[in-house]
N, C-alpha and C positions, 0 to 999 in steps of 0.2 A: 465470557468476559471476565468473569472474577476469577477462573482461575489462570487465566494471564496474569491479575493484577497483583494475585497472592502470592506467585513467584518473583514476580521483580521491586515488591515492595520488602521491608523488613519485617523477621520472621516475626508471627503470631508467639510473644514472652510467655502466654499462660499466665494465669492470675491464678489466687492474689500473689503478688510477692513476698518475701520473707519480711520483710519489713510491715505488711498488710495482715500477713498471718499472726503476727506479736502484739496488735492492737487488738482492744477488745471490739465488741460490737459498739458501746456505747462513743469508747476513744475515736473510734474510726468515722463516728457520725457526727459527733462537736467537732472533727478537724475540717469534716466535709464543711461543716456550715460555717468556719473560721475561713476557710480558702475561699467561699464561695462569691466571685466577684471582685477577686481581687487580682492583682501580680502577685507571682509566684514569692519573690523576695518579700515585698510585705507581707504578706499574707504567713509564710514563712517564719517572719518578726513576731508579727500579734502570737503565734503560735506559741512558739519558744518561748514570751514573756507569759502566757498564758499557763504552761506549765510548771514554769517555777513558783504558782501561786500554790503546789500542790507540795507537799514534802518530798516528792518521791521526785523522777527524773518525766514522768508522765504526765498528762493533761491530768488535771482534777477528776477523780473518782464521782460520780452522781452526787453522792453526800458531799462533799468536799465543794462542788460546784453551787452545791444549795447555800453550805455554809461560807464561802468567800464575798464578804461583803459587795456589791454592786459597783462603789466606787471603786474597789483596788481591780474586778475585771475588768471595768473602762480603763482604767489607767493603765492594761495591760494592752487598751486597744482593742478589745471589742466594743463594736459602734452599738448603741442601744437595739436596734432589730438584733442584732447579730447573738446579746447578751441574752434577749427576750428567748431568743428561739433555743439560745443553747441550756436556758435557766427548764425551759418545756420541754427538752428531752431529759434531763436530769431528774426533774420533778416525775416523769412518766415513769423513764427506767426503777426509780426509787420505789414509788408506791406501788410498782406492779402492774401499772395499767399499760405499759410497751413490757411485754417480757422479752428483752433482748437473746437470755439464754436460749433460748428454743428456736430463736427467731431461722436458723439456718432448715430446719426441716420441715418446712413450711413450703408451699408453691409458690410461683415467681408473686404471684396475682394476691395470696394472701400477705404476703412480705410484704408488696406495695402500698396494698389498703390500710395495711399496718401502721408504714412510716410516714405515708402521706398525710396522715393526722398531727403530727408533730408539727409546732410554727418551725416556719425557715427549709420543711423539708418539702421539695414537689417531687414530682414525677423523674424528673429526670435525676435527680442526687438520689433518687430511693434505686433507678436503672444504675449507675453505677457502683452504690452499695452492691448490688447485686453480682454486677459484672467483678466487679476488683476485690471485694473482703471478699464472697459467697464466691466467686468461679464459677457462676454459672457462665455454660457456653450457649445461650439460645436468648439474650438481649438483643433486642433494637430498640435505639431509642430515638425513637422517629422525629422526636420535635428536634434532635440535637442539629444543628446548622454546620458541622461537621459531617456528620454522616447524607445529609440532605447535597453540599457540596460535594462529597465522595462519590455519590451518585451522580450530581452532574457529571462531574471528571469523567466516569465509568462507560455512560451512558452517551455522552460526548454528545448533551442539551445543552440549550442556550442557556437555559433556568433552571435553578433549583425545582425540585418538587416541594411540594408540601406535606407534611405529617402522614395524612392519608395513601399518598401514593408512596410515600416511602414505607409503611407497612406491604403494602398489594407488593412491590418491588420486590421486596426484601421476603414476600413469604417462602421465596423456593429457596433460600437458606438457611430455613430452619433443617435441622434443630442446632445447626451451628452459626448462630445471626452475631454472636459475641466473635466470633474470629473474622466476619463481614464486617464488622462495627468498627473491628480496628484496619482492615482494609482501606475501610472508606477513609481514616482517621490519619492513613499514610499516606493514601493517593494527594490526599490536600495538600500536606507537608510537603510533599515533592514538587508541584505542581507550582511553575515558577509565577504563576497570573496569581494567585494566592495570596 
């Protein structure tokens, strides 16, 4: 069944992008928690006024994100969770206690338990750090409501599964569950009940 659906969906891009590859670790995980729950366009906005708080063209550096006082990041639009959580990666990455540099030669599993400790980061925005800066090919991220949908489509169920069976489902493609993942991510898009 998926590899019918790998043919007539759009191809598998490969991650990260060029655009993914040019951010740091740290860049790339304040924008995840700047987008996170939001429209693209705003989300977009906060983003943009967020790094003109920095000199450069980029999102404020860890130190720079310490040093911008509170109000002028609210006034940039980040809502207080959002400041709280991007101030606790900044504060991490700085003192050492997240080493973001290394963080790529790590197992999927230690990467995880790493960034899930940061406020604002779960499980799921640490699977896509993974999937789209890191390239790994062997993510599922089983709670995502996309990939759970994908499977319906696939599966041609009345219901979603849940978390659990979207693992058991998904174990016969490993070790390539990231190129399933976007599968699942296209059959939705297509799919005109959607």
């Amino acid at each position: 069944m998926l590899g019918k659906a790998i043919v007539r969906v759009n191809a598998f891009p490969g991650f990260p992008s060029h655009a993914q590859k040019r951010l740091s670790h740290f860049r790339y995980l304040a924008r995840s928690i700047v987008f996170q729950q939001l429209a693209g366009k705003a989300a977009s906005a906060i983003h943009g006024r967020a790094c003109r708080l920095s000199p450069g063209p980029l999102f404020p550096s860890p130190r720079e994100c310490l040093d911008v006082p509170s109000a002028r990041m609210r006034g940039a639009g980040l809502s207080r969770a959002k400041l709280a959580a991007v101030r606790d990666l900044a504060q991490r990455a700085e003192s050492g206690a997240l080493r973001l540099r290394g963080l790529g030669r790590l197992s999927d599993d230690a990467i995880l338990e790493r960034l899930i400790q940061v406020r604002g980061i779960g499980p799921w925005t640490a699977q896509m750090f993974l999937m789209f800066k890191l390239g790994r090919l062997d993510v599922l991220p089983a709670g995502d409501l996309g990939v759970q949908e994908g499977i319906r489509i696939l599966d041609g169920r009345e219901g979603r599964p849940g978390p659990a069976e979207v693992e058991e489902r998904g174990a016969i493609w490993a070790p390539l569950r990231s190129v399933a993942t976007w599968v699942m991510w296209q059959l939705v898009d297509e799919d005109p009940t959607t």
